[in-house]
C-alpha positions in Angstrom: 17.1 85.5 115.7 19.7 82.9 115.8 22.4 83.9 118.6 26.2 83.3 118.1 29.7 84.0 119.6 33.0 84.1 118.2 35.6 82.5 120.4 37.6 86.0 120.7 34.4 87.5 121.4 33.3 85.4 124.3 37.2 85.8 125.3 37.2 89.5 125.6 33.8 89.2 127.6 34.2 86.8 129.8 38.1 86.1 130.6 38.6 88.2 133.2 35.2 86.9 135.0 36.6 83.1 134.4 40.2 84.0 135.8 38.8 85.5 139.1 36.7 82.8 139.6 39.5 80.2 138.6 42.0 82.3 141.1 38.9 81.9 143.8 39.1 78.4 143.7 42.4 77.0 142.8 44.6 79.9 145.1 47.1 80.1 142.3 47.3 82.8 139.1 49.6 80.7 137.7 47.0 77.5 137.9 44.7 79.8 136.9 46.5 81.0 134.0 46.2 77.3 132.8 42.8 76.9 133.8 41.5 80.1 131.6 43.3 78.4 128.5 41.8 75.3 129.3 38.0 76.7 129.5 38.4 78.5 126.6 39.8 75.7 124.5 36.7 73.7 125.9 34.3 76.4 125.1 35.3 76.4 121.4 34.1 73.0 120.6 30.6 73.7 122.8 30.1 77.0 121.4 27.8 75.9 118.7 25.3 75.0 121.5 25.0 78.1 123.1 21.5 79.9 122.2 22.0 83.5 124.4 24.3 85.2 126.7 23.3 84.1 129.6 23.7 80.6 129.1 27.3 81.5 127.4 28.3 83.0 130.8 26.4 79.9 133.2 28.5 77.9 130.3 31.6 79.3 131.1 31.7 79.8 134.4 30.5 75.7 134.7 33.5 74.5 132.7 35.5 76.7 135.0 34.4 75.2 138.0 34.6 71.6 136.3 38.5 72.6 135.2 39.6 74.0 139.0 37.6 70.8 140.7 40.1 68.4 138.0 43.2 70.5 138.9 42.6 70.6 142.7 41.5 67.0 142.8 44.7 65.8 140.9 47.4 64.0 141.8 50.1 66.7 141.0 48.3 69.6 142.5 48.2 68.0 145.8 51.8 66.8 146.1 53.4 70.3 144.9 53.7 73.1 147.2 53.1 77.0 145.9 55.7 79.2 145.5 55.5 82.2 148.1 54.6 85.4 146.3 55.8 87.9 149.0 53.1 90.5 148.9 53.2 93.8 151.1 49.6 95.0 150.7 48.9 97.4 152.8 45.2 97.6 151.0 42.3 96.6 153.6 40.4 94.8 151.1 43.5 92.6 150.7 42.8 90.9 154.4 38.9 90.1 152.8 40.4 88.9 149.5 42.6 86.9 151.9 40.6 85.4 154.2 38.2 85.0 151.2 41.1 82.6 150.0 41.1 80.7 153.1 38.1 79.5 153.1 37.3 75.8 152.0 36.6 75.6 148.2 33.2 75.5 148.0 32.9 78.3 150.3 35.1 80.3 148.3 32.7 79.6 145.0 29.6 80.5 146.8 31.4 83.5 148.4 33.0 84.9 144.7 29.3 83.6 142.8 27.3 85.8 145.4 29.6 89.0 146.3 32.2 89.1 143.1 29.5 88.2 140.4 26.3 89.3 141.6 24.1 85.9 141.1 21.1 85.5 143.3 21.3 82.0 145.6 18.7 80.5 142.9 21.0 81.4 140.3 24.2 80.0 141.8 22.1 77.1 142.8 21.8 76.2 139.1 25.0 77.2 138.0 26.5 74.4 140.9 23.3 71.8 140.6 23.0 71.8 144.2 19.7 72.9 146.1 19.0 77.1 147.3 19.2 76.1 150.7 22.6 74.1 150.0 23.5 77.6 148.9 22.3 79.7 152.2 24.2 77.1 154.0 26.9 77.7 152.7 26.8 81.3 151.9 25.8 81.8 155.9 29.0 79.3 157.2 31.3 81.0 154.7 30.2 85.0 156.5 30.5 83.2 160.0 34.1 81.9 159.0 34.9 85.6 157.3 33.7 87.1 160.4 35.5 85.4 162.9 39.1 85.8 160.6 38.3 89.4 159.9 37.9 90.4 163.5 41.3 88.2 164.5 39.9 85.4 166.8 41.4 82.6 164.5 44.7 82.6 162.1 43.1 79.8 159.9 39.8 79.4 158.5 
């Protein structure tokens, strides 16, 4: 049986799984906004060569890690400085998403892969093309960096 996937379908599937992992990386829903359009446009012209839904969603989620690393690594990203978005969040799970952010980027991927996601370390080794224990590494420094903002010992992480 011959597996296929409508843009729109794969959009109302999967956006809201691309967005929070292009917010986990970039820091920005406003970047993100443009890097959700831009996966999606990219994911039009590949769709053809997807053969199941798994490897639609290790698809996706690999042209939304290639589209954050362009953004972040540009040029313009670096010289412009965010807008403050004043938030009162009196939420506790806004001081994890928070620290969460802090973290160095490809803490933050592991850390959204692994927790948000549910992918094993093999899986999320794939998905990035690094090695499992690559992963554990960084999975390990990324809860040791959590821990230490979380309890208040260090403003940045």
């Amino acid at each position: 049986m011959e597996y296929k996937i409508s843009a729109t379908e794969a959009f109302k599937r999967y956006s809201d799984m691309v967005y929070r992992l292009a917010v986990a990386r970039v820091k920005n829903k406003y970047d993100a906004d443009d890097i959700l359009q831009e996966v999606f446009l990219r994911f039009i012209k590949q769709k053809d060569k997807v053969n199941n839904e798994e490897h639609t969603k290790a698809l996706l989620i690999r042209i939304t890690i290639n589209c954050s690393k362009s953004m972040v690594s540009s040029s313009w990203f670096k010289k412009t400085e965010p807008l403050s978005e004043n938030l009162s969040v009196s939420d506790p799970s806004f001081d994890t998403l928070d620290a969460v952010l802090r973290l160095p980027q490809k803490y933050r991927t592991v850390i959204h892969l692994h927790y948000y996601m549910g992918y094993s370390v093999d899986e999320i080794a794939k998905i990035l093309k690094s090695k499992p224990s690559t992963v554990k590494s960084q999975l390990h420094r990324a809860r040791q960096k959590l821990k230490i903002a979380l309890e208040g010992d260090e403003v940045n992480v």
